[in-house]
MARDREN-742478 format. One record per residue (C-alpha): x, y, z. Coordinates in Angstrom, 1 decimal, decimal comma, padded with zeros to 4 digits, always signed. Layout:
MARDREN-742478
REC        X        Y        Z
REC        X        Y        Z
...
end
This chain:
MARDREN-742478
REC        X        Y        Z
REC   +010,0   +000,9   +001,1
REC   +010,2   -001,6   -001,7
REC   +008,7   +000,3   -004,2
REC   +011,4   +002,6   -003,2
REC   +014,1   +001,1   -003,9
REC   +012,7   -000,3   -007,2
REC   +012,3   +003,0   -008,2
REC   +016,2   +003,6   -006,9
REC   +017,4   +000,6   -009,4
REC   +015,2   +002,2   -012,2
REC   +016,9   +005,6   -011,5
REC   +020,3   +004,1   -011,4
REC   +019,7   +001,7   -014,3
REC   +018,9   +004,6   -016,4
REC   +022,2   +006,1   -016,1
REC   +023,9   +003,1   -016,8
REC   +022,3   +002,5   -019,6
REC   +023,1   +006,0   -020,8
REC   +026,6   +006,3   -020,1
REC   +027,1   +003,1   -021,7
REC   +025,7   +004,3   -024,7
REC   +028,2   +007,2   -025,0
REC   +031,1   +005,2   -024,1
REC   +029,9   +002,8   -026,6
REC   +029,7   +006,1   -029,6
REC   +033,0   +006,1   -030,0
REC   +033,9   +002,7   -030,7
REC   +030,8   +001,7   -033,0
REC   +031,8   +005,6   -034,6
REC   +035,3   +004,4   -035,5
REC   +034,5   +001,0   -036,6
REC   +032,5   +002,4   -038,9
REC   +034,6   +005,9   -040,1
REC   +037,5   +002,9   -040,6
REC   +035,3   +000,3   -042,5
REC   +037,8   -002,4   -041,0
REC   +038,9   -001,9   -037,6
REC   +038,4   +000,2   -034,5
REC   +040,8   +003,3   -034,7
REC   +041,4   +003,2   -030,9
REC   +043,8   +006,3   -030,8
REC   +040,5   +007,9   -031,7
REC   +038,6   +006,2   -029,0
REC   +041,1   +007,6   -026,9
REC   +041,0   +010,8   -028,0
REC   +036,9   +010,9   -027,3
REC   +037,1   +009,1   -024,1
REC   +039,5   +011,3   -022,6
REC   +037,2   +014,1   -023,5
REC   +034,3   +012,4   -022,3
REC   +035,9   +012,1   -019,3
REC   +035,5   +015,0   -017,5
REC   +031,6   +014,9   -017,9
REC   +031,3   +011,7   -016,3
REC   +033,4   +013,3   -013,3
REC   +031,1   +015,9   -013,2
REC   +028,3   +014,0   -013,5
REC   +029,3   +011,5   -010,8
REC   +029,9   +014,5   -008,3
REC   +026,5   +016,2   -009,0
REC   +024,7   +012,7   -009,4
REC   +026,0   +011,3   -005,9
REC   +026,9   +014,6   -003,9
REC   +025,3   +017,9   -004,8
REC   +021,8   +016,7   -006,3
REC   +021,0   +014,5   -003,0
REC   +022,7   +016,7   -000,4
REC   +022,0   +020,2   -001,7
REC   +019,1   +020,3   -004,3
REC   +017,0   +017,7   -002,9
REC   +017,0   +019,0   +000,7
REC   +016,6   +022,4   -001,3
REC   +019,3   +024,1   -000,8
REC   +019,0   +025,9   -003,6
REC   +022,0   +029,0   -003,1
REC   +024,7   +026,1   -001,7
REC   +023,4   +023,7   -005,4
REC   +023,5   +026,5   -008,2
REC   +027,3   +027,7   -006,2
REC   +028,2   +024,0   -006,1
REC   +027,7   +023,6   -009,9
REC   +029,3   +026,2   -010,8
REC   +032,3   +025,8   -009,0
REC   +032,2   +022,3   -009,8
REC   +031,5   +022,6   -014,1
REC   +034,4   +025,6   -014,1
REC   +036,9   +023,9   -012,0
REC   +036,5   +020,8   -013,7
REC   +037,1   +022,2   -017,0
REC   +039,6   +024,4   -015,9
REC   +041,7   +021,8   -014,4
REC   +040,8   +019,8   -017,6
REC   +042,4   +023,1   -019,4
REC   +045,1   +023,3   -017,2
REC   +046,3   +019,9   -017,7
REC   +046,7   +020,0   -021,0
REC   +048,5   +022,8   -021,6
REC   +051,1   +021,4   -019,8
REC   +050,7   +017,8   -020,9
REC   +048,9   +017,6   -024,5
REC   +047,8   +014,6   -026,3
REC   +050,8   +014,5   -028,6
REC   +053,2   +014,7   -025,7
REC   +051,8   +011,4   -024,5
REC   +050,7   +009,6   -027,4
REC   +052,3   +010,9   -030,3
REC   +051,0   +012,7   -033,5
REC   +047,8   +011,5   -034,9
REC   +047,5   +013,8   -038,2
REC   +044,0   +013,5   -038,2
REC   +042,5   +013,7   -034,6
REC   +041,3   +017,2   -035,5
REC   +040,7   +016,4   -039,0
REC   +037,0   +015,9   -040,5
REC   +037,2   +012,5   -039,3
REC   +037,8   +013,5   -035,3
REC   +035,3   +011,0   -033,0
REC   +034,7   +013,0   -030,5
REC   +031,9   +016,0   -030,0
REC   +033,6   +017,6   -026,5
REC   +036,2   +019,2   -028,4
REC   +035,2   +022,7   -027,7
REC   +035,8   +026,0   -026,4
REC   +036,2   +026,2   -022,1
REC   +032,5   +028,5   -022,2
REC   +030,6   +025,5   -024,5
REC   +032,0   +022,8   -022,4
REC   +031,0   +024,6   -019,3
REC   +027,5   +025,7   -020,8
REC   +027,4   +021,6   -021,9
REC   +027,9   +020,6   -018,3
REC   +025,8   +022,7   -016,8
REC   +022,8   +021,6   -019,4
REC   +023,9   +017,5   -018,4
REC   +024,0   +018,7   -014,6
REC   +020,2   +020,4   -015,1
REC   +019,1   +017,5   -016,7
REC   +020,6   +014,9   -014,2
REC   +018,6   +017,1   -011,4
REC   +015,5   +017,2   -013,8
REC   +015,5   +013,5   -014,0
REC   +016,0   +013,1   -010,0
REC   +012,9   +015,3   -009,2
REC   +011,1   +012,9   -011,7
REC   +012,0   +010,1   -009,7
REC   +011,8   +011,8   -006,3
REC   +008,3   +012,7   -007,0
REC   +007,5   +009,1   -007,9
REC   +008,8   +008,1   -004,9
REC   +006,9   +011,0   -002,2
REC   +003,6   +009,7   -004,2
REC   +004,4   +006,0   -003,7
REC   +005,5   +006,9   +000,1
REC   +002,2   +009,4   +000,5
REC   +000,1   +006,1   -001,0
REC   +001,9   +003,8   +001,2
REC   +001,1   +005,8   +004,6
REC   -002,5   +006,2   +003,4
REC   -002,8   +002,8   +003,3
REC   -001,0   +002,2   +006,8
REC   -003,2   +004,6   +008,1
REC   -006,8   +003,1   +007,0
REC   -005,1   -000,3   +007,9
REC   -004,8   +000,9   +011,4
REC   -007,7   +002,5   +011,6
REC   -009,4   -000,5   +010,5
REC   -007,6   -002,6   +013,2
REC   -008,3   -000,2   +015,2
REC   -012,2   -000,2   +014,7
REC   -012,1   -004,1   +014,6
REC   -010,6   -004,9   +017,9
REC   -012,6   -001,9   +019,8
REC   -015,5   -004,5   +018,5
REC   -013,7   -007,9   +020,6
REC   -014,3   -005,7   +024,2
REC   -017,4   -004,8   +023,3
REC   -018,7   -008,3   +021,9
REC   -016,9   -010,4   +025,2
REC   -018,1   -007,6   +027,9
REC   -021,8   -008,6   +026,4
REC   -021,0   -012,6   +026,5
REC   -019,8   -012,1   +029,9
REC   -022,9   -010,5   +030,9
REC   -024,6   -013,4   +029,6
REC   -022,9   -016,5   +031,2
REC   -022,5   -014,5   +034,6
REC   -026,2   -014,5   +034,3
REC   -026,6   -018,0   +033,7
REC   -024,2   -019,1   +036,5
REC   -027,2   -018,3   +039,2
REC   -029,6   -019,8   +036,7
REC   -027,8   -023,4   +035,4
REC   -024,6   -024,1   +036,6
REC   -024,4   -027,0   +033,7
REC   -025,9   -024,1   +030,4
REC   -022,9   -021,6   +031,8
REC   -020,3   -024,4   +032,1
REC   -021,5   -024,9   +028,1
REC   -021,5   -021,4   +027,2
REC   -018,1   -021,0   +028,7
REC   -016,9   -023,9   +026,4
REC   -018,4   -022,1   +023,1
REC   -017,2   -018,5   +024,2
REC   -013,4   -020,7   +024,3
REC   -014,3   -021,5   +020,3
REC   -015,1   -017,7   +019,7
REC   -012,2   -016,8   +021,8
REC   -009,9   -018,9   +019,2
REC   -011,7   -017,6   +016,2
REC   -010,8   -013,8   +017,4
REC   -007,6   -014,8   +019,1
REC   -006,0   -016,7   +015,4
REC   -008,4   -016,2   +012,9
REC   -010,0   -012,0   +013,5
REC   -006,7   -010,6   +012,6
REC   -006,5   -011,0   +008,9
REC   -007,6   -009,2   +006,5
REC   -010,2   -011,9   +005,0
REC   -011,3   -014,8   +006,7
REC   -013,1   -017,8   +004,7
REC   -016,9   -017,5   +004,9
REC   -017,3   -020,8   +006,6
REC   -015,3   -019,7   +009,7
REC   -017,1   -016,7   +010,0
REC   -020,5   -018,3   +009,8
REC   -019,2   -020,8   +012,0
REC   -018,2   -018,2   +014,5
REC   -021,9   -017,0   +014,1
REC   -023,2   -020,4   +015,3
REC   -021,2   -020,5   +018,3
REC   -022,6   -017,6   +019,2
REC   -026,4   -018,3   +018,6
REC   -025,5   -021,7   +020,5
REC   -024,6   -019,6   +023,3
REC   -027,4   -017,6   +022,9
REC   -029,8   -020,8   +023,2
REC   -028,1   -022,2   +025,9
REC   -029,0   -018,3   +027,8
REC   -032,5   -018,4   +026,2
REC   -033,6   -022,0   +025,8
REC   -036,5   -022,2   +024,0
REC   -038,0   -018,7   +025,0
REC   -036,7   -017,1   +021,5
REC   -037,5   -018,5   +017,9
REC   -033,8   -018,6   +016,5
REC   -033,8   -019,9   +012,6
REC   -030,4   -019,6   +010,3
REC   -030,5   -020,6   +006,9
REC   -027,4   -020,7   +004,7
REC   -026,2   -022,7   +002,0
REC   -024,7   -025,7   +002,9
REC   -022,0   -026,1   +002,2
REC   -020,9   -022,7   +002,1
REC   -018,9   -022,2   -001,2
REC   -015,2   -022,6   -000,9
REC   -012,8   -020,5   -001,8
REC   -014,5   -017,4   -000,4
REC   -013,2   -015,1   +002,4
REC   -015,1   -011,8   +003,7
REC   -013,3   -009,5   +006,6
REC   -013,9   -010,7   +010,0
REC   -016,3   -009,4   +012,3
REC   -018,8   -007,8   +010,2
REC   -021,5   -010,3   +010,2
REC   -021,5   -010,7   +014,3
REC   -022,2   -007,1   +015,0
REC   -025,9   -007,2   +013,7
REC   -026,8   -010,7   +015,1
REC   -025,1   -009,2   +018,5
REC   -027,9   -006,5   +018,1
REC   -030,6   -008,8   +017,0
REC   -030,1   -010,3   +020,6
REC   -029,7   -007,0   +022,3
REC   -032,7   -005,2   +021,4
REC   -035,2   -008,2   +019,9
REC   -035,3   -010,3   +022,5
REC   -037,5   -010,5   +025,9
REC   -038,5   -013,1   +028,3
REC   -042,0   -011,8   +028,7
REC   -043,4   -011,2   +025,3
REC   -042,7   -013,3   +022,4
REC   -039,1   -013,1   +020,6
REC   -037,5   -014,0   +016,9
REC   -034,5   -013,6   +015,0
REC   -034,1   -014,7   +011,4
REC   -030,9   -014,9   +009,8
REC   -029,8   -015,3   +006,3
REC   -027,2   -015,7   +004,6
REC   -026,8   -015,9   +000,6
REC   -023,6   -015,6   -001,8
REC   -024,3   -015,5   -005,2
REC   -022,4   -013,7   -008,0
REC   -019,2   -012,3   -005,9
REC   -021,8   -010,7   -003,3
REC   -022,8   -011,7   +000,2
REC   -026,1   -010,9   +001,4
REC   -027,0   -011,2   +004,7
REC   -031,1   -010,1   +006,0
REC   -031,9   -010,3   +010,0
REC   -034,8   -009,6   +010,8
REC   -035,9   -009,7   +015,1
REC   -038,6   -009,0   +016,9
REC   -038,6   -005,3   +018,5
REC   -039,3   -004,5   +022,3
REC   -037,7   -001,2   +023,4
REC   -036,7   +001,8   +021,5
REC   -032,7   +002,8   +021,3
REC   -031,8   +005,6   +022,5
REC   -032,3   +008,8   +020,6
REC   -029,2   +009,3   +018,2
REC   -027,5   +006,7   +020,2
REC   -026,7   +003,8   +017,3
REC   -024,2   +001,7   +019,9
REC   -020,5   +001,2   +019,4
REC   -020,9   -001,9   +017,3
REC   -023,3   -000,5   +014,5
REC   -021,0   +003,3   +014,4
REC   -017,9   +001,2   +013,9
REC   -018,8   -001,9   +011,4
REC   -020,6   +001,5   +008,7
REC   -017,0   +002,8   +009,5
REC   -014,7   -000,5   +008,4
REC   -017,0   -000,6   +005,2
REC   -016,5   +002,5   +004,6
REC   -012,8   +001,8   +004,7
REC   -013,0   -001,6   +003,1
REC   -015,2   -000,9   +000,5
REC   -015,6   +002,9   +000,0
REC   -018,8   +004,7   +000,7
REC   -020,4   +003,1   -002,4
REC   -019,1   -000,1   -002,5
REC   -021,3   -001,8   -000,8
REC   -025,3   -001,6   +000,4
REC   -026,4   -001,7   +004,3
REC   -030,1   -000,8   +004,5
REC   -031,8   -000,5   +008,4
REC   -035,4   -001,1   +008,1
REC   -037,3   +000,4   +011,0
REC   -040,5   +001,4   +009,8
REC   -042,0   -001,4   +011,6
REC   -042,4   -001,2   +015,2
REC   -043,0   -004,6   +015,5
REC   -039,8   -005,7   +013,6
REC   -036,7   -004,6   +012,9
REC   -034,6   -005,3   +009,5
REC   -030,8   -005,1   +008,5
REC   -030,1   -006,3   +005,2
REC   -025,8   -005,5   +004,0
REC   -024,9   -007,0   +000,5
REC   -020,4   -006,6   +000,6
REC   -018,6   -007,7   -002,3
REC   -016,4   -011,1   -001,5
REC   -013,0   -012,1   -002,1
REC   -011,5   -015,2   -003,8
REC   -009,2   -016,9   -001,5
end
């Protein structure tokens, strides 16, 4: 809506600037035809001629352009201008063969002399031809402007639209990611009273990151990896030492950079999912590297079960989704290594943003 009205100012701005500059002819044309002084029975003369082209162009500009051609009314518009150009200039007519010039103001010997100011002093059928002309190219300059505005207003909904969507996609992720942590500490409960009373506490520090933090566009780096460590704390108060959990990053995490939320947890969420088991031996290796305006992130778990045939999980279908929408198709690099049926390997590289 701002760029809107910006583009409404501009509009308007334009014909200020060109009616000013024929109101302004006249004088600088006198001042100059008389060398010493600004003949202003001539000025007169032009702007009363003048005159009934700005009425028609205020009428057209503010009433049948907007109301009729605009909301393509064609029949109604080319009937309106008509009427409006001829009666105009009829009425002009009309007026002053009962009132002239000289009636009013005296004699000027030479206001139709070589030296006359003004350029409307013409035949009824060229000022009505000249009207019609400024009245087509008032309506040409509107469609200009109209068309910049559908494009900005076509490029603004786009952009609500994937903002949405993105939302959208993002918070389907929170049910998903707190129905799994709930799993976890009700499972705990009947194992340590004391690990779930713990895990409760870090689920109320992820809570707070998603609740204040999840629903801006970029969040710093060092929130979200901290958000990551709550939630492999929570993980090794489920999993004690059954699991081999190592997380390298630099430390400290440069400042000053901010990725979108939520992207990071959705792999290590399926590292815990799928690579770990309490009977056969478990890993997950995490890390995380920004250098040169990229973030890349490797996990790498241990692999126990199969997923299910052309099933990818909620998570995984919606985070290939918000890069898709972040970063375009090609703007970024998310590789699933699988070949292994031992392991199991995500590596994404995203381009980061300066705070």
């Amino acid at each position: 809506m701002k760029l809107q009205k910006k583009e409404a100012i501009g509009e308007n701005l334009l014909y200020v600037m060109v009616w000013t500059a024929i109101i302004l002819v006249p004088v600088l044309n006198s001042q100059m035809m008389s060398e010493l002084h600004v003949n202003f029975e001539k000025v007169l003369i032009a702007w009363r001629q003048i005159a009934p082209y700005f009425v028609i162009f205020a009428l057209h500009n503010g009433y049948l352009a907007p109301r009729l051609m605009l909301r393509r009314k064609y029949g109604k518009y080319v009937s309106g201008v008509l009427l409006l150009v001829v009666g105009v200039f009829a009425g002009v007519y009309g007026y002053e063969e009962a009132m002239p010039f000289e009636a009013v103001y005296g004699e000027l010997p030479d206001a139709a002399g070589p030296q006359r100011v003004s350029f409307t002093n013409l035949e009824i059928y060229w000022n009505v031809v000249l009207g019609i002309f400024m009245c087509g190219a008032n309506t040409g300059i509107k469609l200009i402007y109209q068309s910049i505005r559908d494009e900005q207003t076509m490029t603004e909904l786009k952009h609500q639209n994937l903002q949405a969507e993105m939302d959208y996609l993002k918070y389907q992720i929170n049910p998903h990611f707190f129905m799994n942590t709930l799993n976890n500490i009700h499972a705990l409960i009947d194992i340590d009273a004391e690990c779930a009373k713990s895990a409760v506490i870090e689920l109320s520090k992820m809570m707070r990151y998603v609740l204040y933090d999840s629903g801006r566009e970029h969040i710093s780096l060092e929130k979200d990896v901290q958000f990551l460590e709550n939630y492999i704390e929570l993980m090794r108060i489920r999993y004690v030492d059954a699991i081999d959990i190592r997380v390298r990053y630099p430390r400290p995490l440069p400042a000053g950079v901010t990725i979108p939320p939520l992207l990071l947890i959705v792999f290590v969420e399926n590292a815990f999912k799928h690579g770990v088991s309490y009977n056969r031996s478990s890993f997950i290796h995490i890390d995380i590297a920004c250098d040169g305006g990229m973030l890349v992130s490797r996990i790498v778990n241990s692999r126990h079960r199969e997923p299910d045939a052309g099933r990818t999980g909620i998570g995984l279908e919606n985070v290939r989704k918000r890069l898709d929408l972040i970063y375009g198709p090609k703007g970024y690099g998310l590789r699933i290594d699988d070949s292994d049926p031992a392991t199991y390997t995500v590596q994404l590289e995203i381009p980061t943003f300066n705070a």
